[in-house]
C-alpha positions in Angstrom: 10.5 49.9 17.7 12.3 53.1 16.9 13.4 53.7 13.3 17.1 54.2 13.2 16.1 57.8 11.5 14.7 58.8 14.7 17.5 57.1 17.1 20.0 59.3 14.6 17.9 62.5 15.6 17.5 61.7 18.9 21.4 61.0 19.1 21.9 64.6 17.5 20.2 66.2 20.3 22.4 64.3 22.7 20.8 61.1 24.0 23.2 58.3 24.2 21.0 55.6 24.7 19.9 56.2 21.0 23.4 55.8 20.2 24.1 53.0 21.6 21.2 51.2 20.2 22.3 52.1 16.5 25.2 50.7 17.7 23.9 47.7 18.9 21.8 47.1 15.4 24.6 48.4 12.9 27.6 46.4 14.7 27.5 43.2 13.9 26.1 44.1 9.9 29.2 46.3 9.6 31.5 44.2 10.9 30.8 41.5 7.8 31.2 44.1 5.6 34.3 45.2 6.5 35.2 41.2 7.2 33.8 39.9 3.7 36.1 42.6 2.2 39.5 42.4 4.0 39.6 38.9 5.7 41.2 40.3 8.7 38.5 39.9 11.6 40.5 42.0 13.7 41.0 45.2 11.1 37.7 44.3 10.3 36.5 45.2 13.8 38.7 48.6 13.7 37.1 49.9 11.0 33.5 49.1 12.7 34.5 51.4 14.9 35.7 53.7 13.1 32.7 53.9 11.2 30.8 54.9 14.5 33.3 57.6 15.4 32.9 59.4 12.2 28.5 59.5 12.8 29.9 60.7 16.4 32.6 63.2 14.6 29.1 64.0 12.5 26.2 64.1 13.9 25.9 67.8 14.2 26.0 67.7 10.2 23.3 64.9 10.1 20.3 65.6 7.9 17.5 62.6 7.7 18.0 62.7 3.5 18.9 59.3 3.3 18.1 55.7 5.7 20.5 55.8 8.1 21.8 52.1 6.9 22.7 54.3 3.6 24.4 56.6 5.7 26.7 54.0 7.6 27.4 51.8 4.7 28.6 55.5 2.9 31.1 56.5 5.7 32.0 52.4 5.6 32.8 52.7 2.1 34.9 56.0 2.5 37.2 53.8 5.6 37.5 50.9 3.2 38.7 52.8 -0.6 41.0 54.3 2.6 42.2 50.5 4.4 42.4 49.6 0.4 44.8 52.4 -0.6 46.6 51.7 2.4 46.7 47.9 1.9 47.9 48.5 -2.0 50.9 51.2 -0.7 51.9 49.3 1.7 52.1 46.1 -0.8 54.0 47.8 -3.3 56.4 48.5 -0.3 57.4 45.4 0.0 54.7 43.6 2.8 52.2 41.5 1.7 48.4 41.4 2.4 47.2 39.0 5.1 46.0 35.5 3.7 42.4 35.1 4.1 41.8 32.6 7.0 40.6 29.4 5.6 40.6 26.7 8.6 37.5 24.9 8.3 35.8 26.6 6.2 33.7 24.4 3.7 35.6 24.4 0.4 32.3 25.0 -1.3 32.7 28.7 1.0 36.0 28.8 -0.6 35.4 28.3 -3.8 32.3 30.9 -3.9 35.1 33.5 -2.3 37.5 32.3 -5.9 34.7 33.4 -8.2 33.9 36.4 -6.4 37.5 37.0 -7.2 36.8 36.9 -10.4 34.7 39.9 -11.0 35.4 43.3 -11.5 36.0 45.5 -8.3 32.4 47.6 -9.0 30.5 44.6 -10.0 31.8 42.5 -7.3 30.7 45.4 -4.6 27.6 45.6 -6.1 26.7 42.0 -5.9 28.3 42.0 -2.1 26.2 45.2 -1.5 22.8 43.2 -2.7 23.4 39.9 -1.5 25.4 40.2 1.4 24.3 43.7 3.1 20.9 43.1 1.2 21.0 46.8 0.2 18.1 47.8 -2.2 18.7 49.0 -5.7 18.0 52.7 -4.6 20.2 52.7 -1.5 23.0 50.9 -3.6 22.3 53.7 -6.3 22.9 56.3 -4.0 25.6 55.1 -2.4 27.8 54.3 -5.3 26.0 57.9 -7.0 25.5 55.6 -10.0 21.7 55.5 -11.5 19.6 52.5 -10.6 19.5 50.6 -13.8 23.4 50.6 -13.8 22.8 49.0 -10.5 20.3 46.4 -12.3 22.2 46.3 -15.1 25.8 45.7 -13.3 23.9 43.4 -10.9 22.3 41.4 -13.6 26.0 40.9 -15.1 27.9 40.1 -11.9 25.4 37.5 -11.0 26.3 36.0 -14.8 29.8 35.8 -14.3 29.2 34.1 -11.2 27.3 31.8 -12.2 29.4 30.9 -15.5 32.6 30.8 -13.5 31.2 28.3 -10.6 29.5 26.1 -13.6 32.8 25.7 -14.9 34.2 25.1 -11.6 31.7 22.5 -11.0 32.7 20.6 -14.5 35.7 20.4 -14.0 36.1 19.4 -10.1 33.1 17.4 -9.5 33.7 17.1 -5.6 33.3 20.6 -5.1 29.9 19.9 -6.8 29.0 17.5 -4.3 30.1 18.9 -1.5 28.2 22.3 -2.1 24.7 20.7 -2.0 25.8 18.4 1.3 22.8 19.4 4.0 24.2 21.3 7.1 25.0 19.0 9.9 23.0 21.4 12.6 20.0 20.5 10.2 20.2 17.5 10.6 17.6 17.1 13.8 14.9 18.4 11.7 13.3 15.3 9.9 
């Protein structure tokens, strides 16, 4: 298997079929960034491609520094501080952000998404960054230019919070409790 530095090079000197295999990798991890963050599946998908027209726009510039997943999720933060700004301008106009979708989604999935809430923006995208793009410390370090142990140690308090806000939760609505450790009904066939 090619590494995705290579496909990057490759695509620099012109060959499309390297493109369109980042693209095939980077696609579907992009698009749950974008869709963990906005809760509008069809922005979401936008900005996906967005994010591959800006390597297109920049691949001349391209220099193999960084992993090329450091690179994407870089030019994916850019397009979402820009959908954010825009989101916020365009509530303080008057319209509203969309809900976040919730039909059937487990309430235990909801209530997870509530405590997320809770933290502060740079801890939450940290956390997000670790858990959900499983980005390593160095990669998140460089991406948010902050030093790795402000990664650990942002990290280590995020994951804190998270856990004090859903243990609360937990006490004080016992069903959510129960319904978080329910097995998954496609698991079931497995005994």
């Amino acid at each position: 298997m090619t590494s995705d530095e290579a496909l990057m090079l490759e695509f620099q000197g012109g060959s499309r079929a390297a493109f369109e295999e980042l693209f095939a990798r980077y696609r579907k991890p992009l698009y749950g960034f974008f869709g963990r963050r906005l809760n509008n599946p069809e922005r979401a998908e936008d900005l996906v491609q967005e994010t591959f027209l800006a390597v297109i726009r920049a691949a001349s510039r391209y220099e193999p520094r960084a992993l090329v997943r450091t690179y994407l999720y870089g030019i994916a933060l850019n397009l979402l501080a820009a959908e954010r700004r825009k989101l916020s301008t365009s509530s303080t106009l008057g319209q509203s952000a969309p809900e976040p979708k919730t039909d059937g989604t487990p309430e235990y999935v909801l209530w997870v998404r509530q405590a997320m809430e809770k933290l502060d923006s740079p801890d939450r995208e940290i956390l997000m960054l670790r858990e959900y793009e499983q980005l390593s410390y160095s990669d998140i370090a460089e991406l948010l230019r902050i030093p790795v142990n402000t990664v650990r140690s942002r990290l280590f308090r995020s994951r804190l919070a998270l856990k004090s806000y859903l243990e609360s939760e937990a006490k004080t609505n016992p069903g959510l409790r129960a319904s978080a450790w329910q097995p998954h009904p496609r698991r079931r066939g497995m005994q």
